[in-house]
C-alpha positions as CSV (number, residue, x, y, z in Angstrom):
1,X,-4.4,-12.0,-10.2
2,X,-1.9,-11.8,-7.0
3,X,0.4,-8.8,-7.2
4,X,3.1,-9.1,-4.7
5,X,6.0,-6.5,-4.5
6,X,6.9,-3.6,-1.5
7,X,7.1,0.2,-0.5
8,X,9.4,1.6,-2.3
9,X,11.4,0.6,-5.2
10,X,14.8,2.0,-4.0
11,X,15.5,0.3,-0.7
12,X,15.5,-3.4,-1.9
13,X,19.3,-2.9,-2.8
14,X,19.8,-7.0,-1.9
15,X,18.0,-7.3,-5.4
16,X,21.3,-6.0,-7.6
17,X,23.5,-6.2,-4.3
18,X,24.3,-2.5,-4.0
19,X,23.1,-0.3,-1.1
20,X,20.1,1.1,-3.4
21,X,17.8,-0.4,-6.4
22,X,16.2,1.4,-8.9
23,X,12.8,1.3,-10.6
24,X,13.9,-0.7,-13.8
25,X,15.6,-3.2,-11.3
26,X,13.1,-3.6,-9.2
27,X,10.4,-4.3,-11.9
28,X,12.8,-7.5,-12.7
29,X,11.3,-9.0,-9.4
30,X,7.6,-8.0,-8.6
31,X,4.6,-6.4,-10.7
32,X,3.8,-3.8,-8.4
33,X,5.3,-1.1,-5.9
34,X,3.7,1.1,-3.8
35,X,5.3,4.9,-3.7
36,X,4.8,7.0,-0.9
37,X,6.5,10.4,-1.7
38,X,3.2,10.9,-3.5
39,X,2.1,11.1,0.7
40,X,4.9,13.7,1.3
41,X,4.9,15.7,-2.0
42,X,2.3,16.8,-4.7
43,X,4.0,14.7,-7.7
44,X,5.4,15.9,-10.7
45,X,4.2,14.8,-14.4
46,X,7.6,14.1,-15.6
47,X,8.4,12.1,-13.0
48,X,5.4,9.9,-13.4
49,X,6.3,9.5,-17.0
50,X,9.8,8.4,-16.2
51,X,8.6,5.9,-13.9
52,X,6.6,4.7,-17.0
53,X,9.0,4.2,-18.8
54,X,11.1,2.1,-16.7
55,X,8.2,-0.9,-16.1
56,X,6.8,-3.3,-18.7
57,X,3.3,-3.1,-19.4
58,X,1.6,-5.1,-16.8
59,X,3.5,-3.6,-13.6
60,X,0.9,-1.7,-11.8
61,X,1.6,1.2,-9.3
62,X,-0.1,1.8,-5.6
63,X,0.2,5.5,-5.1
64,X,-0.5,7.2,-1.6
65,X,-2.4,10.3,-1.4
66,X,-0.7,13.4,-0.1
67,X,-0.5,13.4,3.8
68,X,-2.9,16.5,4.0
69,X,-5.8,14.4,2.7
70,X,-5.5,11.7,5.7
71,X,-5.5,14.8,8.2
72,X,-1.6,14.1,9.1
73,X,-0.3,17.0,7.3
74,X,-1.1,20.9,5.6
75,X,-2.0,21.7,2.4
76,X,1.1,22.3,0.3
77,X,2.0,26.1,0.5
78,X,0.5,28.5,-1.0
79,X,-2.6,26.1,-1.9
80,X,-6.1,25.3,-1.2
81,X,-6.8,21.4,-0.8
82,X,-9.1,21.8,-4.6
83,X,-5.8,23.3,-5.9
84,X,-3.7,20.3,-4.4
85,X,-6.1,18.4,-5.5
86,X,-6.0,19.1,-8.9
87,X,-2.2,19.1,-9.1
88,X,-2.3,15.7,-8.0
89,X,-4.8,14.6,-10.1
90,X,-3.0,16.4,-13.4
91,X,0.3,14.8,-12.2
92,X,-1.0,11.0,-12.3
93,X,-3.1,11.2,-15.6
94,X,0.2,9.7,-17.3
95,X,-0.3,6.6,-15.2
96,X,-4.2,6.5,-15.2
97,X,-4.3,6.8,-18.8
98,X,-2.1,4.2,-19.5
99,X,-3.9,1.5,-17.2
100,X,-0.7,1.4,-14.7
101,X,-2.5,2.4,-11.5
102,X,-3.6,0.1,-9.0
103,X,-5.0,2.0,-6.8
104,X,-4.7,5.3,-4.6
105,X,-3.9,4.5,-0.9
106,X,-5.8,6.8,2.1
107,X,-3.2,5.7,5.4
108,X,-4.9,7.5,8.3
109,X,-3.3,7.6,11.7
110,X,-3.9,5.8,14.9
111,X,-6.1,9.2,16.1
112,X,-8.6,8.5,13.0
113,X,-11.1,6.8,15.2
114,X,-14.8,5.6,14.8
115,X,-16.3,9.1,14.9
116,X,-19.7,10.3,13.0
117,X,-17.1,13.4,11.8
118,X,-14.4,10.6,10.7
119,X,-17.1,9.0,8.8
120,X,-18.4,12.1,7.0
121,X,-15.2,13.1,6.4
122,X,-14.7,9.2,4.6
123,X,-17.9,10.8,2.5
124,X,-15.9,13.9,1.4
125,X,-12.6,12.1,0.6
126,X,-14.7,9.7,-1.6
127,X,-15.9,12.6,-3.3
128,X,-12.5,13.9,-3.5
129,X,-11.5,10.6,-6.2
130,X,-15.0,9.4,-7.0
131,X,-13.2,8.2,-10.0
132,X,-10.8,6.7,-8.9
133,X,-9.9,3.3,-7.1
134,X,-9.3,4.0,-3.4
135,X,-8.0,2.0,-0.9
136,X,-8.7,3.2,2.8
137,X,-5.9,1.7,5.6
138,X,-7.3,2.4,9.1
139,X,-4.9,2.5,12.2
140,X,-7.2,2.5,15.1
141,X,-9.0,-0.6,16.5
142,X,-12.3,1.3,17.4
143,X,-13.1,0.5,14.0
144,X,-13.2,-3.0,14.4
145,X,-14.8,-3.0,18.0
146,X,-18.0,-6.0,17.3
147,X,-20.7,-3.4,17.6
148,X,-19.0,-1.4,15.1
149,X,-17.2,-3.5,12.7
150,X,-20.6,-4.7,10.7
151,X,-21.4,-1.0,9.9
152,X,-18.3,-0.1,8.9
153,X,-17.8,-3.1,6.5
154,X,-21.0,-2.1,4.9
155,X,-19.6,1.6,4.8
156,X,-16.8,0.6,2.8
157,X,-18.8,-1.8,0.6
158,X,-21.2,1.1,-0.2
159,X,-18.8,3.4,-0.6
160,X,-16.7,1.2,-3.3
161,X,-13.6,1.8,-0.5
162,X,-11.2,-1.7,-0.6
163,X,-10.6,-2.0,3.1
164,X,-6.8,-2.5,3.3
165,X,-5.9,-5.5,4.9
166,X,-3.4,-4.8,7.2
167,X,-0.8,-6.8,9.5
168,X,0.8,-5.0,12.0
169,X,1.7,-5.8,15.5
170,X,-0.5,-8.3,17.5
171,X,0.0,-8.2,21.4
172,X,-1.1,-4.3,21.5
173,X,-4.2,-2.9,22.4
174,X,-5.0,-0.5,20.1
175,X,-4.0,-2.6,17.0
176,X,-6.2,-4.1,14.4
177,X,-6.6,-7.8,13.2
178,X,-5.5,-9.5,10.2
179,X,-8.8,-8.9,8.6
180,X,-9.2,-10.6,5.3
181,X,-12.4,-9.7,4.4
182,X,-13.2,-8.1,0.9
183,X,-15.1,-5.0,0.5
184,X,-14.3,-4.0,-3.4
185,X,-14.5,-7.4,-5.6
186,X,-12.6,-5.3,-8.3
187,X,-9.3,-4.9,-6.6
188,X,-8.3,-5.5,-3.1
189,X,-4.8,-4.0,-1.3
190,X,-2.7,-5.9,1.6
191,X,-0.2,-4.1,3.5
192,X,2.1,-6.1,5.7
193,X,4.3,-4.1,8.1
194,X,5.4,-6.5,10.5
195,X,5.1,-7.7,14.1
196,X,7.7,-5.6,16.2
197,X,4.7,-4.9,19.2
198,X,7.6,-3.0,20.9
199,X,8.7,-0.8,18.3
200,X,5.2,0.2,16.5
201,X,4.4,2.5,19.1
202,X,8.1,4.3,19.0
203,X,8.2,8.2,18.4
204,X,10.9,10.4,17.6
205,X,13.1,10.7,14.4
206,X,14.2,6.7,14.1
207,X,10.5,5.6,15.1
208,X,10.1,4.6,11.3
209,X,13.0,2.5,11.1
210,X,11.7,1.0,14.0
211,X,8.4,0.7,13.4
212,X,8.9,-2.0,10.8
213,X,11.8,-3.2,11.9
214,X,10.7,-7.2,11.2
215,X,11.7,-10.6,9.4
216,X,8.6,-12.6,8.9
217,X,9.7,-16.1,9.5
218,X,8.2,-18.9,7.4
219,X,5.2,-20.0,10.0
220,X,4.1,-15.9,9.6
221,X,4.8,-16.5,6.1
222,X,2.2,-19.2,5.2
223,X,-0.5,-17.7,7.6
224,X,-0.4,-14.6,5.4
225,X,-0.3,-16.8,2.6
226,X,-3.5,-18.4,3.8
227,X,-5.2,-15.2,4.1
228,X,-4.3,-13.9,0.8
229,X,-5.5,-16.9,-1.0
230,X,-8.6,-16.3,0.7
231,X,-9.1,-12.5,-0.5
232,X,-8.0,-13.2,-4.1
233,X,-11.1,-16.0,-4.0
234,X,-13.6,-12.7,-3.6
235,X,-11.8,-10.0,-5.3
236,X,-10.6,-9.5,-9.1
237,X,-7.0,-7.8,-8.6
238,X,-5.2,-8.3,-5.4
239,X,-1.7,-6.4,-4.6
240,X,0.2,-7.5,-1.4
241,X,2.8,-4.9,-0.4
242,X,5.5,-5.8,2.3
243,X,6.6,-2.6,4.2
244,X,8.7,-4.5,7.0
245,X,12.0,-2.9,5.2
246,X,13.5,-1.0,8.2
247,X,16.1,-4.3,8.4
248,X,16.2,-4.7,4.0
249,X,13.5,-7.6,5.2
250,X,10.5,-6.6,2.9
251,X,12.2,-7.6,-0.6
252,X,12.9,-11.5,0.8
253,X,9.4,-12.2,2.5
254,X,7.9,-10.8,-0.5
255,X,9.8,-13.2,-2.8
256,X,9.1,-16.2,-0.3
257,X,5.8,-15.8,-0.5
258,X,5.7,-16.1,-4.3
259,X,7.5,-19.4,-3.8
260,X,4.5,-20.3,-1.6
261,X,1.9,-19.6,-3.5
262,X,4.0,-20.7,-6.4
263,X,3.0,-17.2,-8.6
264,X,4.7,-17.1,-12.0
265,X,5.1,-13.4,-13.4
266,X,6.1,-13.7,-17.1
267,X,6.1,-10.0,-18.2
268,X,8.7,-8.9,-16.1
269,X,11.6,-6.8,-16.7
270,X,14.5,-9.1,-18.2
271,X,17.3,-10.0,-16.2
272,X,20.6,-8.1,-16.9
273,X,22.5,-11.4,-17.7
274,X,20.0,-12.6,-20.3
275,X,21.1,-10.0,-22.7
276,X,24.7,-11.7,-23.0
């Protein structure tokens, strides 16, 4: 199955045409949403059951692990990372119990490079959710230099990791391709965040709204198409998430590119009007 939906459930407000959407809305559109204040705060239990109850029973959830865990952040105060740990784990039980989780999502920076210490430390966070289905995103193209890249894949493969497949900018160095290539045949996550090579490098406190400041036009559209067609042929579960949102973009590619690959999700949320 294809599950196509975005970051973020709340900034798709051209959905309902308000500035802002919320869960039960969304899950009128897409099966699946990835959330990442699970990357800036140790979720709470409640809050993961309310988000259950807002979906129908085959919306799935893509949940990203807490920031200190892809080396871009501390340890929550007061805590050590098996404390955070656990709190996180306790947390998402809700959702794991109830079959609603996709996957758990490892984004590591552009300074995660092909290192024997990065590697070993791709050991540990497997250890970390050995029972759990990961997905690992990596920033940096030393991981896909030629001498590296077939190691790597085999890493993954062994380590039961789905390799993100990532879009991102393409006329920059330091990138990394449009990679289709499955490592987990159980479940395989896409992340599309644009093309904006000028504004992916940006820093500062607006570098995120410009970061993904993109519109996917209908040529982009069909080669990601392509590519997704050709992952779901060698994996069980695929999720595509569009992240371009910076311009409100994400919510429209990801609905043109249901039309494309002419998906039909039945067990949606019903629309408001049909209950008149």
């Amino acid at each position: 199955m294809i599950r196509i939906g975005c970051t973020t459930f709340s900034e798709h407000g051209r959905l309902v045409d308000r500035k802002s959407s919320k869960l039960f809305e969304y899950a009128r559109y897409f099966p699946v949403v990835e959330l990442d204040t699970t990357y800036h705060f140790l979720p709470k239990e409640k809050d993961v059951r309310n988000w259950l109850t807002q979906v129908p029973d085959n919306f799935r959830f893509v949940l990203k692990v807490h920031q200190s865990i892809t080396t871009q952040g501390d340890v929550p105060e007061g805590m050590t990372v098996e404390e955070s740990l656990t709190r996180f784990k306790e947390a998402i039980a809700p959702m794991v119990e109830a079959g609603k989780l996709f996957c758990l999502l490892a984004q590591f920076p552009n300074q995660f490079k092909c290192t024997k210490q990065h590697v070993a430390y791709l050991d540990q966070v497997r250890i970390w959710f050995a029972d759990y289905p990961l997905a690992i995103e990596l920033r940096d193209h030393s991981w896909y230099q030629p001498d590296v890249y077939p190691s790597m894949i085999d890493f993954m493969k062994q380590r039961q990791f789905s390799l993100v497949v990532v879009d991102q900018p393409k006329k920059l160095s330091t990138t990394i391709p449009l990679d289709p290539t499955v490592t987990n045949p159980s479940f395989t996550l896409c992340r599309f965040h644009g093309r904006n090579d000028s504004g992916w490098t940006a820093t500062g406190p607006d570098a995120k709204q410009v970061r993904t400041l993109y519109r996917y036009n209908e040529k982009e559209i069909n080669e990601l198409s392509t590519a997704i067609q050709s992952v779901s042929a060698n994996t069980k579960e695929t999720a595509v998430i569009f992240n371009n949102n910076a311009g409100r973009d994400a919510a429209d590619n990801a609905r043109e590119m249901i039309s494309k690959l002419q998906l039909t999700y039945e067990a949606l949320n019903p629309n408001q009007l049909a209950l008149f």
